[in-house]
C-alpha positions in Angstrom: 106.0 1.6 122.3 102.1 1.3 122.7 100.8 -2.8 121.8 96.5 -3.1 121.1 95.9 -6.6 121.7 92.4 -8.1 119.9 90.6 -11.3 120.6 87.1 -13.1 120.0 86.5 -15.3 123.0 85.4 -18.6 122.3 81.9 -19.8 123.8 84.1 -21.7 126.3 87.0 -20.3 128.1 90.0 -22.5 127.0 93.7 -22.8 126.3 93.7 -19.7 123.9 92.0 -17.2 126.1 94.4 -18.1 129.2 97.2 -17.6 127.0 96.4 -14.0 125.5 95.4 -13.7 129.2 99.3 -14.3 130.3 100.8 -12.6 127.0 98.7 -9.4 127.5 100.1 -9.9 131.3 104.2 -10.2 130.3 104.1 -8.1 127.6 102.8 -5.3 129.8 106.5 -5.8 131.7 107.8 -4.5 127.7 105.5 -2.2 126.3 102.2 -0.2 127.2 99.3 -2.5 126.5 95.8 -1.9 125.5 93.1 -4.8 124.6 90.2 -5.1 122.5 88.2 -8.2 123.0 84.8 -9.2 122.0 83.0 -12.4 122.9 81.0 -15.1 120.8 77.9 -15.2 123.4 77.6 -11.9 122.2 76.3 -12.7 118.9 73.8 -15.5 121.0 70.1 -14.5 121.9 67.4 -12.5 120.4 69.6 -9.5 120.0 72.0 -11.4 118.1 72.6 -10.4 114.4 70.9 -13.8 113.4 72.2 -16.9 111.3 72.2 -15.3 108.0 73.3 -11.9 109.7 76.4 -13.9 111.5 77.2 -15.6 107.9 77.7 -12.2 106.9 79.6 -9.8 109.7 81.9 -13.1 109.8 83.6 -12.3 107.1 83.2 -8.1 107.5 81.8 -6.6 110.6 81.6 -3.0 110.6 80.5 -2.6 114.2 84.2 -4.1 115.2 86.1 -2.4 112.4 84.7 1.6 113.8 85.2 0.0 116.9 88.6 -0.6 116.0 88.9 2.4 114.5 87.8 4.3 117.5 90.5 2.3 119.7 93.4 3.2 117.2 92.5 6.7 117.2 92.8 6.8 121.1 95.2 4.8 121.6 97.7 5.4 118.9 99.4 2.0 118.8 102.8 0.8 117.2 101.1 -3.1 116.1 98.2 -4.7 116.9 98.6 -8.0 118.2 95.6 -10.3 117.4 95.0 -13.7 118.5 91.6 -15.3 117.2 88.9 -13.0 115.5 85.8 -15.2 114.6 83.8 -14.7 114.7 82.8 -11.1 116.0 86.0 -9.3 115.4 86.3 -10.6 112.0 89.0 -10.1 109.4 87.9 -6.7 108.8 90.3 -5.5 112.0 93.2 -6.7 108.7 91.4 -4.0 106.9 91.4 -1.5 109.4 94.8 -2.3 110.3 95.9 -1.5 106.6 93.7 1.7 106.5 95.3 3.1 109.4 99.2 2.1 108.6 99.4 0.0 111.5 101.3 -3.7 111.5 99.7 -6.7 113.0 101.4 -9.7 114.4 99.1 -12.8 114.5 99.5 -14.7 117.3 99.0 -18.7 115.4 97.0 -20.8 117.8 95.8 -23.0 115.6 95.8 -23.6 111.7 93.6 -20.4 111.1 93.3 -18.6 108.7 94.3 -21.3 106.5 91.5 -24.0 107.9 88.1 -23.6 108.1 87.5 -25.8 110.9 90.3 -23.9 112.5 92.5 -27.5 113.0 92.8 -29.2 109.4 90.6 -32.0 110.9 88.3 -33.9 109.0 87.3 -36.5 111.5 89.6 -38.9 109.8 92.5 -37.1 109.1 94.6 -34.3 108.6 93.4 -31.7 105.8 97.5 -31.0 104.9 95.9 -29.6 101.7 94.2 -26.8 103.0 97.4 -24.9 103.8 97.6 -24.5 100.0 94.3 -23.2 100.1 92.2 -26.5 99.2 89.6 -26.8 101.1 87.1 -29.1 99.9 88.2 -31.9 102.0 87.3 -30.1 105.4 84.3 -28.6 103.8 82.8 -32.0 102.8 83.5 -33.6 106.2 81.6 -30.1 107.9 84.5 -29.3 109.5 83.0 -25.8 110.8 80.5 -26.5 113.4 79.6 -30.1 111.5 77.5 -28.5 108.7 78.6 -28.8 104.8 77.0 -25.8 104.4 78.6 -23.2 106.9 82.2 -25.3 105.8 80.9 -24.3 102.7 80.5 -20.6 103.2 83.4 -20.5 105.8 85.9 -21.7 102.8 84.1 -19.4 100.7 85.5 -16.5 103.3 88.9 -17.1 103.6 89.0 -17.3 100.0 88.0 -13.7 100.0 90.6 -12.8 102.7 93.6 -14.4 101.1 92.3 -12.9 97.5 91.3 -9.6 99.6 94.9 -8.4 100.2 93.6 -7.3 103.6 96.6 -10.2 104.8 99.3 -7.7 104.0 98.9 -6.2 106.8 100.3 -8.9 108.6 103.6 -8.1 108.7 104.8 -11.0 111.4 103.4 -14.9 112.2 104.0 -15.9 115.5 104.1 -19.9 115.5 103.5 -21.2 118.9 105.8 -23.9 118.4 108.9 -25.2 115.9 106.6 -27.5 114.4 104.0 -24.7 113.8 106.8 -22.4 112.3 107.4 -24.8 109.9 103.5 -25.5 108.9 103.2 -21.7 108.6 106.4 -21.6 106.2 103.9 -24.6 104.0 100.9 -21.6 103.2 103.9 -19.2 101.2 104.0 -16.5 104.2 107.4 -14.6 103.6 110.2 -16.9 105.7 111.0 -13.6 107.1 107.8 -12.6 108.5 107.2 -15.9 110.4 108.7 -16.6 114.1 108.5 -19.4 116.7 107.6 -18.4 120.5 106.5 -21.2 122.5 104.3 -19.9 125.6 106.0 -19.2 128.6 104.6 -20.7 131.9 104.5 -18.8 135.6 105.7 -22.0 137.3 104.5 -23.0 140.4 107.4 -21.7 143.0 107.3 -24.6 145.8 108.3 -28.4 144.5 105.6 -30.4 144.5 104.3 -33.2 146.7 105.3 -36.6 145.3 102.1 -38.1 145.5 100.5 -40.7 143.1 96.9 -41.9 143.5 97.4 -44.5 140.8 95.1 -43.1 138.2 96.1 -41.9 134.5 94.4 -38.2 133.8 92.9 -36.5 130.7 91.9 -33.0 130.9 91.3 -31.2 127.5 88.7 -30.8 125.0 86.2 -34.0 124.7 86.3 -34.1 120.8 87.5 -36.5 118.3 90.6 -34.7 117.2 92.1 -35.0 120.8 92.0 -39.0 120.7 89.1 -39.4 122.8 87.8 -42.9 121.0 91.6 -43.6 120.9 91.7 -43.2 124.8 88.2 -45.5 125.5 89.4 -48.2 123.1 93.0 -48.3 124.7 91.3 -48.7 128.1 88.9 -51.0 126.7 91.7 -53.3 125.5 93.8 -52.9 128.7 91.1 -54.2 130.6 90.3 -57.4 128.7 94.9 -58.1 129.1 95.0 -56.7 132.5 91.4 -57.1 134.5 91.1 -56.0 137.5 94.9 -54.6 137.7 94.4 -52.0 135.1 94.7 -48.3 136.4 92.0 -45.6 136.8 91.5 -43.4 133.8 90.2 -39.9 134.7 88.8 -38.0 132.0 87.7 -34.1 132.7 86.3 -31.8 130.1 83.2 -31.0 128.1 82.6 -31.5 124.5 80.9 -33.7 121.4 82.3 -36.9 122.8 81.0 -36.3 126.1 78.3 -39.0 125.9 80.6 -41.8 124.7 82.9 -40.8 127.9 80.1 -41.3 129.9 78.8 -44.7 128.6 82.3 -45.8 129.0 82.5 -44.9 132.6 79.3 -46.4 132.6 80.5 -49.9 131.6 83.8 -49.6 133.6 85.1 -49.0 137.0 88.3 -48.5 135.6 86.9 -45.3 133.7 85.3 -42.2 135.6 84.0 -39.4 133.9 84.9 -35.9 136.4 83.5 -33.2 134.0 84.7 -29.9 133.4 87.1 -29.1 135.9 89.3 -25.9 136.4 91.2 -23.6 139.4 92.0 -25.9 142.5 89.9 -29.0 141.4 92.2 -29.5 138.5 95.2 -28.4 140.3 94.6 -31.5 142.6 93.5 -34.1 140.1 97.1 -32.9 138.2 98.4 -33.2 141.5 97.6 -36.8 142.5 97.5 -38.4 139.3 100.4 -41.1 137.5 100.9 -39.7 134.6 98.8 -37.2 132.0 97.6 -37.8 128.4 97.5 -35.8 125.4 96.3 -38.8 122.7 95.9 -36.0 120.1 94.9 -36.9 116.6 95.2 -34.0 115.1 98.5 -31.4 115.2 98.7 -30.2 118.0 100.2 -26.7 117.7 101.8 -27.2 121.4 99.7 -28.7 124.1 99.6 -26.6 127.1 98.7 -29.6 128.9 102.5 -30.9 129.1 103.3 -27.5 130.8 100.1 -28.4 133.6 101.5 -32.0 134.0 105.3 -30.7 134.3 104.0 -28.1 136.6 103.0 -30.9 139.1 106.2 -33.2 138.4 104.5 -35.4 136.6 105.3 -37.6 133.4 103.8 -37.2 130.2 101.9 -40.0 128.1 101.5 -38.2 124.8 101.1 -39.1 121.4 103.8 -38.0 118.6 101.6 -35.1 117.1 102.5 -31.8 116.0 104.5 -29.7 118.6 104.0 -32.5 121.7 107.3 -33.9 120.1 109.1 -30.7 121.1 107.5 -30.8 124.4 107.9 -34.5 125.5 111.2 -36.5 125.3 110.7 -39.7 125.4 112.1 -41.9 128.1 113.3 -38.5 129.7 110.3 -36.1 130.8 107.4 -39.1 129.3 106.6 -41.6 126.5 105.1 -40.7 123.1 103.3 -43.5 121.2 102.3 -43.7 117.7 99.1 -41.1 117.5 95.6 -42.7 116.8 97.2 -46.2 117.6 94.7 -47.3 120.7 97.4 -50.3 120.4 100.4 -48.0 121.2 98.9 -46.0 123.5 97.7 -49.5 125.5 101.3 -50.5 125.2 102.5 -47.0 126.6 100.7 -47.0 129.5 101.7 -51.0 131.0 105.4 -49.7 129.9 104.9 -46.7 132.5 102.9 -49.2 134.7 106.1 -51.7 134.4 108.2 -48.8 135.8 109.1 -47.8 139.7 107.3 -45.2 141.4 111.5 -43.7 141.4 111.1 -44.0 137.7 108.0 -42.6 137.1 109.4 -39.4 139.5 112.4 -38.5 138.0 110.4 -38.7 134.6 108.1 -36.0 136.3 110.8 -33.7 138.0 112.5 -33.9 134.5 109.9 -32.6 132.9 110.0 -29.7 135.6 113.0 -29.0 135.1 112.5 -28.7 131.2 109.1 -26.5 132.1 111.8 -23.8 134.1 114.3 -24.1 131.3 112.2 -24.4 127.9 109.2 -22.0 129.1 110.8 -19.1 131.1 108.7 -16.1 131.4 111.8 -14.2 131.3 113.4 -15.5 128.4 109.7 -15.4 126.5 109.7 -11.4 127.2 113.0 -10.7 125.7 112.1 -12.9 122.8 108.7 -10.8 122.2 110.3 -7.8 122.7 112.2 -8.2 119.9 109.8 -9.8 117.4 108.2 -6.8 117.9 110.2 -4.3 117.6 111.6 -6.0 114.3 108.0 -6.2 112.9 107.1 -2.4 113.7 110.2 -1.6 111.8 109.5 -3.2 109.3 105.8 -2.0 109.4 107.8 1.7 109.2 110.1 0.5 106.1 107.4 -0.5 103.9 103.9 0.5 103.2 101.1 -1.9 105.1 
């Protein structure tokens, strides 16, 4: 069975692209894999299509669709497996797909296509409302690149999609969590079209190093949805109960919050801004660190950081969002707080400070344990395997 998989790399390599990265990689163990991937900074330049040209081949680009076309006549595939497609692929590969007979399974990362900023945040809250296709909210808070007016035209998009019919080709949802299973069930997608996978993890074979360097890490995304305000104020308010004796907190990553990270670290000794950090750098900041945080605001789908933090045996500090309730037990592999709480999240971290180093250990090697158990690469191939299978005979059973 032949498996074409598509993706539209981000301008910044992130969680997604390692992902399809490692799928494309265990999926090749099941079936004979193809890819298709474009990238944004293709669309950046002189020899870019332009603004208004980009508004457009969003929605429709025909260059992608023939070279979709192209790929499918070559190729012959049984599904196509697509993970993001904005904003060069665009939703004409549904169109395509349909055209040519062949079933897609989307791969849901995040909240799209039923968000126009892609995670229901509006920079206050969560947009639960768009999932029933209502997306003023997000459009009025310019939830697509900050700007009303490409919200605007964004909503005005996936309007077209969901009325376009070009969907049905879609024949499963993959959900990369419980939590996103059930979110996905919340949009009216067919209950038997829609699965939960969470990502498997290639764990790291040697146990690691108990070390501990005292300091409390943050490595993700430096925007407001991730709790980044959340984060400074809870340090802000340890240090006025605690003074001197409050811990380190390491923050790595780049982002729209980057300058209020750095003003912080400016103000405190207690705060140190390491920028973007990746391959063995972050390997050893996860490494040495207390504990890791994942102060999300809005729903996390899953949070691959637990997996990095678990990887190193180390304890998470996360707050109860989305799928990070799957992922962290509290008391057992780390502590969740109430999310966007700088209160709770204070009162978090001096309960792990209150604990033994022992403590804080067995916290870590239990989440280790759960990373070998929950995320098996071996148990994630047979569970793909047949997700597929079931949705390419379905594909064959009906008409796309």
């Amino acid at each position: 069975m032949k498996v074409l998989q598509l993706f539209n790399r981000y301008r910044h390599r992130g969680g997604e692209e390692k992902s399809a990265e490692r799928i494309f990689r265990h999926a090749g163990e099941k079936f004979e894999m193809d890819r298709l991937w474009w990238d944004s900074q293709d669309w950046d330049g002189p020899d870019g299509p332009g603004k208004l040209g980009q508004v457009r081949k969003m929605f429709c680009n025909e260059d992608s669709a023939s070279t979709l076309r192209e790929r499918i006549q070559s190729f012959e595939p049984d599904c196509l497996l697509c993970h993001n497609l904005y904003p060069v692929g665009s939703p004409s590969i549904y169109r395509e797909a349909l055209a040519a007979g062949v079933p897609v399974i989307q791969y849901v990362h995040n909240f799209r296509p039923f968000s126009v900023g892609g995670t229901l945040w509006t920079g206050a809250r969560v947009a639960e409302e768009s999932l029933e296709g209502n997306y003023w909210t997000e459009v009025r808070a310019g939830a697509w690149q900050g700007s009303i007016l490409k919200s605007g035209l964004f909503a005005l998009a996936l309007k077209r999609l969901h009325k376009s019919g070009w969907l049905n080709a879609v024949k499963g949802w993959i959900g990369i969590s419980d939590f996103m299973h059930d979110t996905l069930l919340r949009t009216g997608l067919p209950p038997e079209q829609v699965f939960a996978l969470r990502h498997s993890w290639d764990h790291l074979e040697r146990e690691p190093e108990q070390r501990d360097g005292g300091y409390y890490l943050y490595l993700a995304r430096l925007v407001r949805e991730k709790g980044v305000r959340t984060l400074l104020d809870s340090w802000e308010r340890l240090e006025k109960s605690l003074g001197d004796a409050t811990p380190l907190l390491r923050v790595g990553g780049t982002g729209d919050e980057e300058q209020l990270v750095q003003a912080a670290a400016s103000r405190s000794s207690k705060v140190e801004y390491v920028g973007y950090v990746d391959g063995d750098e972050k390997e050893e900041l996860v490494a040495g660190c207390r504990a890791m945080l994942a102060p999300s605001e809005w729903w996390e789908p899953l949070g691959l950081v637990t997996y990095e933090s678990y990887d190193q045996g180390k304890p998470m500090l996360a707050s109860a969002s989305g799928g990070l309730i799957e992922t962290v037990e509290h008391g057992v592999t780390g502590l969740l707080y109430e999310s966007g709480s700088p209160v709770a999240l204070a009162e978090a971290v001096q309960k792990m400070e209150a604990m033994s180093r022992e403590q804080r250990t067995q916290m870590g090697l239990a989440g280790r344990e759960w990373l070998k158990e929950e995320a098996d690469p071996a148990e994630w191939k047979k569970r793909f395997e047949q997700i597929v299978r079931q949705v390419v005979a379905r594909g064959e059973q009906e008409p796309v």
